[in-house]
One Martini backbone bead per residue (centre of mass of N, CA, C, O) as a GRO file, in nm:
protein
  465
    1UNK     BB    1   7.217  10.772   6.000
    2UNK     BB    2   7.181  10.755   6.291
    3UNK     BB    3   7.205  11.074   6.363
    4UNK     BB    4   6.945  11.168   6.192
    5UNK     BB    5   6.741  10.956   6.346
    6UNK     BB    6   6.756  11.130   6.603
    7UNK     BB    7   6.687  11.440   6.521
    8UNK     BB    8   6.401  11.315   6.409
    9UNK     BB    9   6.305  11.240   6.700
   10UNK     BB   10   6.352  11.529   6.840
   11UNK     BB   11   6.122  11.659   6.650
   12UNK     BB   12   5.866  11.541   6.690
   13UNK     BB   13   5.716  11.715   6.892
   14UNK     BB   14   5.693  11.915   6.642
   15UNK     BB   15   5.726  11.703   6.370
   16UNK     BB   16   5.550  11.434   6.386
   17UNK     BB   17   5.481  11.344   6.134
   18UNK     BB   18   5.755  11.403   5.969
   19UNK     BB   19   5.911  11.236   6.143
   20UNK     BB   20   5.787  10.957   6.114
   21UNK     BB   21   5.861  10.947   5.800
   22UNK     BB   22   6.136  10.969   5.830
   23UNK     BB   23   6.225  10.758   6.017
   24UNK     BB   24   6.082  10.512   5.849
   25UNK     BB   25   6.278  10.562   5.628
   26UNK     BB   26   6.588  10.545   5.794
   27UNK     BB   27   6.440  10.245   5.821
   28UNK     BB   28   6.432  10.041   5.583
   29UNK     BB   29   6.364   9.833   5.376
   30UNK     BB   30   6.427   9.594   5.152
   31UNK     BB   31   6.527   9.846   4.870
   32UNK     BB   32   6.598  10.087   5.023
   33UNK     BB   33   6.792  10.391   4.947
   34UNK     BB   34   6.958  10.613   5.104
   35UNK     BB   35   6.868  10.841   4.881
   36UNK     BB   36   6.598  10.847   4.998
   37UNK     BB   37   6.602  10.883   5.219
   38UNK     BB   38   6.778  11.209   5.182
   39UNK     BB   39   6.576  11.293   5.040
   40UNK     BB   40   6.348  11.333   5.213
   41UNK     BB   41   6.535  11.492   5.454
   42UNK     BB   42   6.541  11.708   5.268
   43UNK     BB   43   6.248  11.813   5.180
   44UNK     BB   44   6.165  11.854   5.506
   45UNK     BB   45   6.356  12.109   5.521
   46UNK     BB   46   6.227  12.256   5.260
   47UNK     BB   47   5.976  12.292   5.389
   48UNK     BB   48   6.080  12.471   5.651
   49UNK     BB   49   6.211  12.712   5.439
   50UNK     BB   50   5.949  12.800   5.324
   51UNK     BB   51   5.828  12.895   5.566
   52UNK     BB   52   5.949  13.099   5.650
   53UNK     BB   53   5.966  13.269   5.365
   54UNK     BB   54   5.633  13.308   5.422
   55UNK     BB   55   5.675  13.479   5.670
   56UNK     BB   56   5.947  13.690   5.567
   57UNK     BB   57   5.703  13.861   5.363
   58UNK     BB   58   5.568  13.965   5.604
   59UNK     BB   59   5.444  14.182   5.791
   60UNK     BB   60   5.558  14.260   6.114
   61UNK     BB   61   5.860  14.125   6.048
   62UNK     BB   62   6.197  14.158   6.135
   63UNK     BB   63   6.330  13.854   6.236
   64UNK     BB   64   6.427  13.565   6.216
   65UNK     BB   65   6.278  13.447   6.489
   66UNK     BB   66   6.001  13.532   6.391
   67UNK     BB   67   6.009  13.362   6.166
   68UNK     BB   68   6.089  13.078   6.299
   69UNK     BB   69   5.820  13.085   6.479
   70UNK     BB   70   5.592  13.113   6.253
   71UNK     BB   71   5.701  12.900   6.045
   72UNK     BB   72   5.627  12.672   6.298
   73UNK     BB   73   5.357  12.709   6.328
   74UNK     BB   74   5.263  12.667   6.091
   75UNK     BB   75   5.371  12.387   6.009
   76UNK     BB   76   5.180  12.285   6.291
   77UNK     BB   77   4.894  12.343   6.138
   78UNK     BB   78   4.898  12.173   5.892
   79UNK     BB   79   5.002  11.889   6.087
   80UNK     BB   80   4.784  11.936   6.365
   81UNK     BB   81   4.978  12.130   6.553
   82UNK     BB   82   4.852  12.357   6.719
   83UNK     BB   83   4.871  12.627   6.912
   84UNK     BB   84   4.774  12.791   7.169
   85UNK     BB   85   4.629  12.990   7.255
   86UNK     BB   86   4.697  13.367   7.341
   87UNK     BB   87   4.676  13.588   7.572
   88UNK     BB   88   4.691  13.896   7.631
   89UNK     BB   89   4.952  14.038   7.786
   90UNK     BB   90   5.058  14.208   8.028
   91UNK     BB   91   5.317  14.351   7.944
   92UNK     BB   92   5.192  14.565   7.789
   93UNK     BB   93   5.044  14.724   7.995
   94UNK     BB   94   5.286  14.734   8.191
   95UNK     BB   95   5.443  14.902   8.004
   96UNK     BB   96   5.224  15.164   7.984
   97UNK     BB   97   5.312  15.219   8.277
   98UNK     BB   98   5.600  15.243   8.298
   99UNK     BB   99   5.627  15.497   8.093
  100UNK     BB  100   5.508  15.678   8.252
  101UNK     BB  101   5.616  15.761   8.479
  102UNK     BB  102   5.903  15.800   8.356
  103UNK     BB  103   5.808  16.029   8.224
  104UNK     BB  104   5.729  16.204   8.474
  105UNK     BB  105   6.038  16.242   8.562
  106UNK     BB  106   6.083  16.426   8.352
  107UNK     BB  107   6.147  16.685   8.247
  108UNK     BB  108   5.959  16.897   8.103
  109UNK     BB  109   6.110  17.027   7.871
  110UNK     BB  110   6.184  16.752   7.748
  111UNK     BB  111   5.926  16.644   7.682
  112UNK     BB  112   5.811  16.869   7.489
  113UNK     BB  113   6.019  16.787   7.243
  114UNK     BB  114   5.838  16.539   7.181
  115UNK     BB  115   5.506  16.623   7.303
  116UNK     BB  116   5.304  16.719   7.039
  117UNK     BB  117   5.567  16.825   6.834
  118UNK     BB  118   5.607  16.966   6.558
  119UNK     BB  119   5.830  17.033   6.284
  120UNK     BB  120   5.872  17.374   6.206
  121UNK     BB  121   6.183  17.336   6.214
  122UNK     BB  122   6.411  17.336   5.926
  123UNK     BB  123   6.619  17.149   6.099
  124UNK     BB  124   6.377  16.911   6.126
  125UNK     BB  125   6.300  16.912   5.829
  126UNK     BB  126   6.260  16.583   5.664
  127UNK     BB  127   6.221  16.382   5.403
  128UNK     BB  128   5.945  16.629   5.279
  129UNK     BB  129   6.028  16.770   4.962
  130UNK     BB  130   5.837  16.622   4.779
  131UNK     BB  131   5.565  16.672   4.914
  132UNK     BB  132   5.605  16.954   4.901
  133UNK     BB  133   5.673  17.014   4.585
  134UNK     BB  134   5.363  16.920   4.537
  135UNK     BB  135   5.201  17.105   4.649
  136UNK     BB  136   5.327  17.365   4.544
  137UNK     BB  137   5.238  17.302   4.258
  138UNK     BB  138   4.927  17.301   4.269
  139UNK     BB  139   4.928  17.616   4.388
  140UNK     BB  140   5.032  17.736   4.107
  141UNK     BB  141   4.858  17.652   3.978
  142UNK     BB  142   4.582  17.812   4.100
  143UNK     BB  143   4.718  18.072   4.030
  144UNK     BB  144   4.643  17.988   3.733
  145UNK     BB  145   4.351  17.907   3.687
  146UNK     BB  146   4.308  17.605   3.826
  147UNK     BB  147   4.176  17.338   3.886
  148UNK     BB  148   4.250  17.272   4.240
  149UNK     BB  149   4.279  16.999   4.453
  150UNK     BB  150   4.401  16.882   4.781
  151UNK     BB  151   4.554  16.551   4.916
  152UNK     BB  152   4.611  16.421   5.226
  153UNK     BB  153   4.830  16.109   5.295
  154UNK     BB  154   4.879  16.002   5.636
  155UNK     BB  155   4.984  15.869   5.940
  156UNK     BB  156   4.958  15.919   6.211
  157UNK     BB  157   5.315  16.092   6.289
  158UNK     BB  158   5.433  16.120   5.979
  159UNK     BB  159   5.406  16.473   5.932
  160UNK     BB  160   5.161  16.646   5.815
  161UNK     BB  161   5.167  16.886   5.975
  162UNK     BB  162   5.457  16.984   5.946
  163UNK     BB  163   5.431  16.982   5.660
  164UNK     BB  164   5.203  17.212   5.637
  165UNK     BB  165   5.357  17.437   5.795
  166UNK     BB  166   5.576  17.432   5.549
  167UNK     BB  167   5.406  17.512   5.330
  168UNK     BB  168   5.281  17.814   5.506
  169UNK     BB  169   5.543  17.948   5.509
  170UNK     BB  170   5.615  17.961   5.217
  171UNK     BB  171   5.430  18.127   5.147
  172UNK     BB  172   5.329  18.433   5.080
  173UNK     BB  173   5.252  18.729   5.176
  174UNK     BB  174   4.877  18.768   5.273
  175UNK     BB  175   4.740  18.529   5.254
  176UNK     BB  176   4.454  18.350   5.349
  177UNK     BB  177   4.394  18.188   5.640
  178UNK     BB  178   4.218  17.852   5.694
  179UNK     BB  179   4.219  17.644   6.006
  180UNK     BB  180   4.121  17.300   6.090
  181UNK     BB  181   4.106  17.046   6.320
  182UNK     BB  182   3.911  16.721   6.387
  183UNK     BB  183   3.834  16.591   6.685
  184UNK     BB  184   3.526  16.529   6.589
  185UNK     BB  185   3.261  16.415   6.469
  186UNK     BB  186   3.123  16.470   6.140
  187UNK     BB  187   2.740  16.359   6.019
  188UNK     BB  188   2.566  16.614   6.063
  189UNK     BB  189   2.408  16.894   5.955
  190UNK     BB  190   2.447  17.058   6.249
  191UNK     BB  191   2.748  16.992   6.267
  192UNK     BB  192   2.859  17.127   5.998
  193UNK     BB  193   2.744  17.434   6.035
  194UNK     BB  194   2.895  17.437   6.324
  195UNK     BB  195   3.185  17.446   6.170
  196UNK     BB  196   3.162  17.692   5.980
  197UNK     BB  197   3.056  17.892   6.197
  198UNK     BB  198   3.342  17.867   6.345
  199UNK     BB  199   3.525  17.932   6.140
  200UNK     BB  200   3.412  18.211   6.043
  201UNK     BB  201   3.236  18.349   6.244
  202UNK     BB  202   2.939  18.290   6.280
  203UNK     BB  203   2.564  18.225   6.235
  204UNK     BB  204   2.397  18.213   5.934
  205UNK     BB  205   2.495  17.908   5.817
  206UNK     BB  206   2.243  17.652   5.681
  207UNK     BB  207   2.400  17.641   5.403
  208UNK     BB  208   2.559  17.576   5.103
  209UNK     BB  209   2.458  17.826   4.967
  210UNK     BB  210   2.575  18.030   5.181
  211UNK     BB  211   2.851  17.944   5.122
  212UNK     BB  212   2.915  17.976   4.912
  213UNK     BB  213   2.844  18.266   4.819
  214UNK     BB  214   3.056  18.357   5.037
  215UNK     BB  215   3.325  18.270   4.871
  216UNK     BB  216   3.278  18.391   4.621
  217UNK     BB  217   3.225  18.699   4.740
  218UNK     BB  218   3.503  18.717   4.842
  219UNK     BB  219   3.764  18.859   4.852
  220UNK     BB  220   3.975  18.742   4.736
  221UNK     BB  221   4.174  18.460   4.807
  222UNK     BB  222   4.172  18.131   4.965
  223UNK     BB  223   4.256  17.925   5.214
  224UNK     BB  224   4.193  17.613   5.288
  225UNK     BB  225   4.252  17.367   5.608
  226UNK     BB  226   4.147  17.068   5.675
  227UNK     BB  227   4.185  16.812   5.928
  228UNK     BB  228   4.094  16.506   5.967
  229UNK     BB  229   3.844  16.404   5.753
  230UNK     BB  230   3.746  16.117   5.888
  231UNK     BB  231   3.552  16.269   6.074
  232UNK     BB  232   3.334  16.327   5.807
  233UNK     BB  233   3.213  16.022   5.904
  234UNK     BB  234   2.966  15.722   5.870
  235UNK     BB  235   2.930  15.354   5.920
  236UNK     BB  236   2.639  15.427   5.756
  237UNK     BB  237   2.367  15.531   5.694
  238UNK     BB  238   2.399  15.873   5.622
  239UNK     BB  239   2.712  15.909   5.698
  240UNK     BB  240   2.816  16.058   5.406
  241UNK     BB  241   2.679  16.389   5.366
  242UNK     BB  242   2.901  16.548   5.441
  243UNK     BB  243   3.108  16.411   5.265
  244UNK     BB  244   2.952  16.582   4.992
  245UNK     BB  245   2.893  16.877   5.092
  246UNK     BB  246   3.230  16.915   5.087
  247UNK     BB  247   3.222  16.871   4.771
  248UNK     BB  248   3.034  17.098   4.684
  249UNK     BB  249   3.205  17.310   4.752
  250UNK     BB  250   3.467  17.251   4.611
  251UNK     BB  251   3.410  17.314   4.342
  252UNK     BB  252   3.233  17.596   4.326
  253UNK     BB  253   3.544  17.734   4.506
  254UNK     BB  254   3.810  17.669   4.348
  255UNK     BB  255   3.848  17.979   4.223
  256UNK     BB  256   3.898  18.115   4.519
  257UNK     BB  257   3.977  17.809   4.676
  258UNK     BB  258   4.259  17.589   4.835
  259UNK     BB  259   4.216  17.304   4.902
  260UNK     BB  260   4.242  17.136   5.191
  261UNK     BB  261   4.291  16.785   5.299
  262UNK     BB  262   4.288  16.508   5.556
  263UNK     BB  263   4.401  16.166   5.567
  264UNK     BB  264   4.392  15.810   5.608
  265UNK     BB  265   4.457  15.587   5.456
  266UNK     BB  266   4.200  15.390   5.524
  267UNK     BB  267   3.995  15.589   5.486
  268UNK     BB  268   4.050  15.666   5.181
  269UNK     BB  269   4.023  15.412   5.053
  270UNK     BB  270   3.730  15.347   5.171
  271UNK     BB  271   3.598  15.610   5.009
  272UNK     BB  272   3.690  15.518   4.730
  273UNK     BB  273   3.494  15.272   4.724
  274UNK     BB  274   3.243  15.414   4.796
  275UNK     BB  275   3.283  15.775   4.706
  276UNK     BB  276   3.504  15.845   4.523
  277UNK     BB  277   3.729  16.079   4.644
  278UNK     BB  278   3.940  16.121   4.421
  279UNK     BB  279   3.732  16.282   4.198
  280UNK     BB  280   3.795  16.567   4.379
  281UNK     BB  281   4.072  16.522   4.324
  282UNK     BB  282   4.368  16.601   4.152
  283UNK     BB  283   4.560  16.624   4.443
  284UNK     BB  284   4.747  16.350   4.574
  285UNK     BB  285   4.950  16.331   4.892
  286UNK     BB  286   5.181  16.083   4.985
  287UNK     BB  287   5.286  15.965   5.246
  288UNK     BB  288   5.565  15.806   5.323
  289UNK     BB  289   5.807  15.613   5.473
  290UNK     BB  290   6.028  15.676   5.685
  291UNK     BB  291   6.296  15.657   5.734
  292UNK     BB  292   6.564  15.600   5.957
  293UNK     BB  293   6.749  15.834   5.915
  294UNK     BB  294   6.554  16.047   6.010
  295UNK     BB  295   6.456  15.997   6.243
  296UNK     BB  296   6.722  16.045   6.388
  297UNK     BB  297   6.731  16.271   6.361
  298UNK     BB  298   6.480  16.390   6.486
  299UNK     BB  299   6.558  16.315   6.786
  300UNK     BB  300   6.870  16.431   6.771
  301UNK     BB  301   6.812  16.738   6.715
  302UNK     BB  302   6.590  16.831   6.927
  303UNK     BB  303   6.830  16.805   7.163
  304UNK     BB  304   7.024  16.976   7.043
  305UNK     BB  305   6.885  17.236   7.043
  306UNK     BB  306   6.839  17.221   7.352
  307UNK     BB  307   7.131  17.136   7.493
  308UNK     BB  308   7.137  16.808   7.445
  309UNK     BB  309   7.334  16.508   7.583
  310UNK     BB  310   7.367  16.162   7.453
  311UNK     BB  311   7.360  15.864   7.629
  312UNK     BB  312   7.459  15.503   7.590
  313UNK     BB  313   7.331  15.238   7.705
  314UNK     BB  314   7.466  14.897   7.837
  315UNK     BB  315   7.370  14.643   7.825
  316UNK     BB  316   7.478  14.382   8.079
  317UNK     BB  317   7.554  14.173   7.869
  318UNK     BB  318   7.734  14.343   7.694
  319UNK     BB  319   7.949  14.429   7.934
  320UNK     BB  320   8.059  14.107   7.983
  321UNK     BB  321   8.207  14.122   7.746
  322UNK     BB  322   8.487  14.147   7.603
  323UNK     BB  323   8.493  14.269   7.348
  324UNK     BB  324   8.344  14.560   7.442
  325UNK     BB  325   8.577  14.609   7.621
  326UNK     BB  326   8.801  14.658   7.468
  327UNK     BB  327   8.664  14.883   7.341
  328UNK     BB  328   8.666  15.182   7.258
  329UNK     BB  329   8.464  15.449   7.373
  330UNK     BB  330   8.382  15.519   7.117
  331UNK     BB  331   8.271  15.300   6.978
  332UNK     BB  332   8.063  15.203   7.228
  333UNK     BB  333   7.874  15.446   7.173
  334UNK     BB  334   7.815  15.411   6.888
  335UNK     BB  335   7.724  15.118   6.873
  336UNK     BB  336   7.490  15.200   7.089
  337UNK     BB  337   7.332  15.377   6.868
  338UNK     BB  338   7.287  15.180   6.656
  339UNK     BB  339   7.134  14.970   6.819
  340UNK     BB  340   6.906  15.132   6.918
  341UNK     BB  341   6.796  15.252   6.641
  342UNK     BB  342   6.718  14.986   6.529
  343UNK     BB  343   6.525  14.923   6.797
  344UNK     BB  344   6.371  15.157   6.704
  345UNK     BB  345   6.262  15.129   6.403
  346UNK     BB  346   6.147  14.823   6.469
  347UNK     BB  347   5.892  14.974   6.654
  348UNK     BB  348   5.782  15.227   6.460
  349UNK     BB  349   5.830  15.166   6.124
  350UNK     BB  350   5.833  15.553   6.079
  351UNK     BB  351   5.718  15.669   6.282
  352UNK     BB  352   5.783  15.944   6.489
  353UNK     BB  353   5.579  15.930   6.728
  354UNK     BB  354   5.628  15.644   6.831
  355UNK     BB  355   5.956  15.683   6.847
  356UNK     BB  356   5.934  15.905   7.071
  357UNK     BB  357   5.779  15.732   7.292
  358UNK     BB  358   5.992  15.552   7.314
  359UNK     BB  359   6.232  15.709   7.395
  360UNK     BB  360   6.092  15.858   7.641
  361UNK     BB  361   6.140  15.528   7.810
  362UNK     BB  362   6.457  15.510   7.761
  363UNK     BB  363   6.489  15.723   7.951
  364UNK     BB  364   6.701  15.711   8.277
  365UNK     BB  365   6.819  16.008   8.284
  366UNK     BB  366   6.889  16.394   8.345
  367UNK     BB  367   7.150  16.575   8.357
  368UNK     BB  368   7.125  16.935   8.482
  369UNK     BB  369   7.476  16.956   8.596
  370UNK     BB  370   7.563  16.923   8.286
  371UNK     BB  371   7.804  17.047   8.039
  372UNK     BB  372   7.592  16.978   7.910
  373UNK     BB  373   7.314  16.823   7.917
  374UNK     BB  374   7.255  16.508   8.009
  375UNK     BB  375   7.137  16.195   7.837
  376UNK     BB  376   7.019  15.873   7.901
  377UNK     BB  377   7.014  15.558   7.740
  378UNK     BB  378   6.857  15.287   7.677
  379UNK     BB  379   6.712  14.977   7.621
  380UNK     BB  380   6.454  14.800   7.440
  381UNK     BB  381   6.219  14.656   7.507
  382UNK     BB  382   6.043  14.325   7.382
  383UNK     BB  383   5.767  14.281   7.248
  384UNK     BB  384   5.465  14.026   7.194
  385UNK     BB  385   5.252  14.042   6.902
  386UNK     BB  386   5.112  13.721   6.879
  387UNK     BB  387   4.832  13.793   7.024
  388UNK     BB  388   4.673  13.899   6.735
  389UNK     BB  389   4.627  13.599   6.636
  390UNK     BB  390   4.426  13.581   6.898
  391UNK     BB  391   4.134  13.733   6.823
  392UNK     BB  392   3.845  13.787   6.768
  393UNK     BB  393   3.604  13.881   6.573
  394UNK     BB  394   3.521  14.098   6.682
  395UNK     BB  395   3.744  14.221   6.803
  396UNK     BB  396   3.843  14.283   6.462
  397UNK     BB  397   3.620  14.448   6.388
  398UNK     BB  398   3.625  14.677   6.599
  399UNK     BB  399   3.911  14.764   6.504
  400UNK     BB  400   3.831  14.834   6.200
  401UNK     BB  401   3.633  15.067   6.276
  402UNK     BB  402   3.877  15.239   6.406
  403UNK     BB  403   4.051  15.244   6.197
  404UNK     BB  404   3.840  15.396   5.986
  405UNK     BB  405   3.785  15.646   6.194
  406UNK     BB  406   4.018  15.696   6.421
  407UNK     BB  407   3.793  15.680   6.606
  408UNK     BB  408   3.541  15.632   6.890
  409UNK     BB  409   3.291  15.635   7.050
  410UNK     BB  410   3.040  15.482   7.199
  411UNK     BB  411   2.811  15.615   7.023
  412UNK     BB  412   2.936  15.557   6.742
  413UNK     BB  413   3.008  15.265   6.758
  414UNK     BB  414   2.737  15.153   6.763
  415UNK     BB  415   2.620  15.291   6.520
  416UNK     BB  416   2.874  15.140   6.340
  417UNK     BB  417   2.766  14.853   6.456
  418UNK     BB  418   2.439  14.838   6.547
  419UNK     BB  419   2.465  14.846   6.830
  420UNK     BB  420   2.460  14.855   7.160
  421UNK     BB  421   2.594  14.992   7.382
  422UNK     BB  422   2.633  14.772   7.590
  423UNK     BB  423   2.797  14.605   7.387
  424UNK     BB  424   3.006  14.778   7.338
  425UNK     BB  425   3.104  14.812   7.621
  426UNK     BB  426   3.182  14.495   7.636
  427UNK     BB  427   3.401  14.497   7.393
  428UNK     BB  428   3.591  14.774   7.489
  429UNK     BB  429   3.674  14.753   7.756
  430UNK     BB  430   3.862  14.491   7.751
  431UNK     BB  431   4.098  14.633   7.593
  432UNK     BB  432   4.158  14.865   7.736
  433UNK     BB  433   4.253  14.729   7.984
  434UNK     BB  434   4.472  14.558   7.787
  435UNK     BB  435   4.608  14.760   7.578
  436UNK     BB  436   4.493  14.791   7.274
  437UNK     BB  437   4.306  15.065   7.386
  438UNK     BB  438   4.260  15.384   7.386
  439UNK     BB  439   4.111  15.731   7.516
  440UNK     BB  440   4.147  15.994   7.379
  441UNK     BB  441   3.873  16.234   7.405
  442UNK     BB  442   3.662  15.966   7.422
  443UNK     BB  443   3.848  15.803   7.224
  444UNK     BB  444   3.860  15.499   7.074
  445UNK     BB  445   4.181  15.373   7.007
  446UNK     BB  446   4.458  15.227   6.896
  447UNK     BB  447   4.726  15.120   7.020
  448UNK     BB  448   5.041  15.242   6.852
  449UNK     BB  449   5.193  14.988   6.949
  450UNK     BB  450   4.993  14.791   6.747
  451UNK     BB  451   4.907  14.918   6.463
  452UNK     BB  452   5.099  14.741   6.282
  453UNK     BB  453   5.015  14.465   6.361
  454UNK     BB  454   4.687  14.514   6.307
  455UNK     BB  455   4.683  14.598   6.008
  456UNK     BB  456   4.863  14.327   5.899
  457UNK     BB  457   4.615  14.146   5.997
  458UNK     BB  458   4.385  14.255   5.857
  459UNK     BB  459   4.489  14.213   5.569
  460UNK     BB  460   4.549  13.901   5.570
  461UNK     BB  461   4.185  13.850   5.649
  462UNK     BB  462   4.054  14.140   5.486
  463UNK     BB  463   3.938  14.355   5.621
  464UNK     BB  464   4.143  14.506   5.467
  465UNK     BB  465   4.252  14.683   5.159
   0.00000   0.00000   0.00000
């Protein structure tokens, strides 16, 4: 009893009302007896482990220690000791200039390998049969003269582009194909013909009726591919009036051509609730999330198929453990593959993209007068993304509209926050200096290390559905 009284006194200091409450039990006044004591003490136990558990079934924890500090953050928080705000570490920036820099180290040509490269070749096109299946199913019925649109609906990375490549490589030869991928808003009248025009090679395309008669009145069938759709709205009033004319082409030409568009899950589902988007598409292909083993393949197939070999290094902290050494070197080797793709796939999440980017921060070097090459592959630090839980409600909003359109400028920006540019750039640039968010080609967007991070917790507050 005495033991326990000390036990429950040590950790006051975390859980002081339910401490003090417990404390008072355990040295009763007369007429209460142990079993009383040992119930109450048992009680907040399984308070403490409710709470993990209510923690451990959050996305983006994955770890028990994350659970256990999460779920005594929140037991502290409801018994009134809640702890101070974290601001954004600096490790974050930190890392992403350390990684920057490690990678200008590497060959150009491994670079290449992992940097904005689509798996096009059979031998790495892996873990999407079942999408690819679907697609190909819709193309069939297309060509025996069924309404047919589809959409692909995949998280950047997550192998769209991929999946699209190897779907029309399948394809018979002779169809004719349009590709096109959107890099930029388009949300006006004068953008959407400025964008058709340049599809077909034209410039004489002013409305929807000229461009309708021009694909049914061409020869033959033909494929249109858009990629990146969610450029093709604005949350704003007539913000969405290019993507309802781009519906009104494809009902009009669906028996002439086979229209593919892409769109980002929380893109697809937000239009879906604002202007019915499923109602155009008969076929939906959603990429589910890559499995672990598949990523796995990925990285170490690309690396194989250029002629090297991948050696892990073991941390400094388990190269002096006995058992470690002791262990036969192939053991030692397997082990530390296994360990790093663990804690590679606990940071990608199945993203391909942000997995290949992690890869190339852990080559600590490339020895190319090895037979074959050999590369070095290091362990990944941990870093602590619960200071996105205390970020303000702006920022979050903020988050939320670039997650919405997949990144914009400062001027659509401000235009779909309805505030003044000065405003949004007070906003925006202090998040991105400190590396929640990236700028390629002028569009803020949400940093990729913390996207799945920053998705999980808008939706625990609602902000996204």
């Amino acid at each position: 009893m005495r033991c326990l009284n000390l036990l429950l006194l040590a950790l006051s200091g975390v859980l002081h009302p339910a401490a003090a409450m417990a404390t008072w039990v355990m040295d009763p006044e007369p007429g209460i007896s142990d079993i009383t004591a040992f119930e109450c003490f048992f009680s907040a136990f399984l308070l403490v482990v409710t709470g993990c558990f209510l923690m451990w079934i959050r996305p983006g924890l994955h770890s028990f220690p994350e659970v256990f500090s999460n779920g005594l953050a929140w037991l502290k928080k409801m018994m009134g000791r809640a702890p101070e705000k974290d601001d954004v570490p600096f490790e974050l920036s930190e890392f992403i200039v350390r990684s920057r820099n490690t990678m200008k180290n590497l060959p150009p040509g491994y670079q290449r390998l992992y940097q904005g490269q689509s798996q096009s070749e059979a031998s790495v096109f892996v873990n999407r049969e079942k999408e690819l299946a679907l697609m190909g199913r819709a193309y069939e019925n297309w060509n025996r003269g069924c309404f047919i649109t589809c959409a692909v609906i995949g998280e950047k990375g997550s192998g769209v582009t991929s999946l699209l490549n190897r779907f029309l490589l399948d394809l018979e030869p002779g169809i004719q194909t349009t590709r096109y991928t959107l890099n930029e808003k388009v949300y006006t009248p004068e953008k959407y013909f400025m964008l058709f025009n340049r599809l077909f090679q034209t410039d004489d395309i002013q409305s929807n009726e000229s461009l309708i008669q021009s694909l049914n009145e061409a020869q033959g069938k033909r494929i249109i591919v858009l990629e990146n759709l969610q450029h093709m709205f604005l949350k704003r009033v007539s913000g969405f009036d290019c993507m309802k004319m781009l519906f009104e082409i494809m009902v009009h030409t669906a028996s002439k051509v086979f229209w593919v568009g892409t769109w980002t899950p929380h893109s697809w589902d937000y239009l879906d609730k604002t202007i019915a988007i499923s109602s155009f598409f008969t076929n939906a292909v959603r990429l589910e999330q890559m499995p672990d083993d598949s990523v796995r393949i990925i990285i170490t197939e690309c690396g194989h198929l250029a002629g090297y070999r991948h050696c892990f290094a073991a941390p400094a902290e388990k190269v002096e453990k006995r058992s470690f050494r002791k262990q036969e070197a192939h053991d030692k080797s397997s082990g530390m593959e296994d360990a790093f793709f663990t804690g590679l796939n606990r940071l990608a999440n199945g993203n391909i993209s942000l997995a290949q980017f992690y890869w190339l921060c852990a080559v600590i070097g490339v020895d190319i007068q090895s037979v074959p090459q050999s590369v070095e592959v290091g362990a990944i630090g941990r870093l602590d993304f619960s200071f996105v839980r205390s970020l303000s409600g702006d920022a979050l909003f903020a988050l939320q509209t670039l997650l919405l359109h997949d990144g914009l400028t400062l001027e659509d920006f401000a235009l779909a926050m309805n505030e003044p540019e000065s405003v949004s750039r007070n906003l925006l640039m202090p998040m991105l200096e400190k590396g929640l968010l990236i700028r390629p080609r002028q569009k803020f967007n949400i940093n990729p290390m913390i996207y799945q991070y920053v998705t999980a917790y808008l939706t625990s507050r609602n902000f996204i559905h």
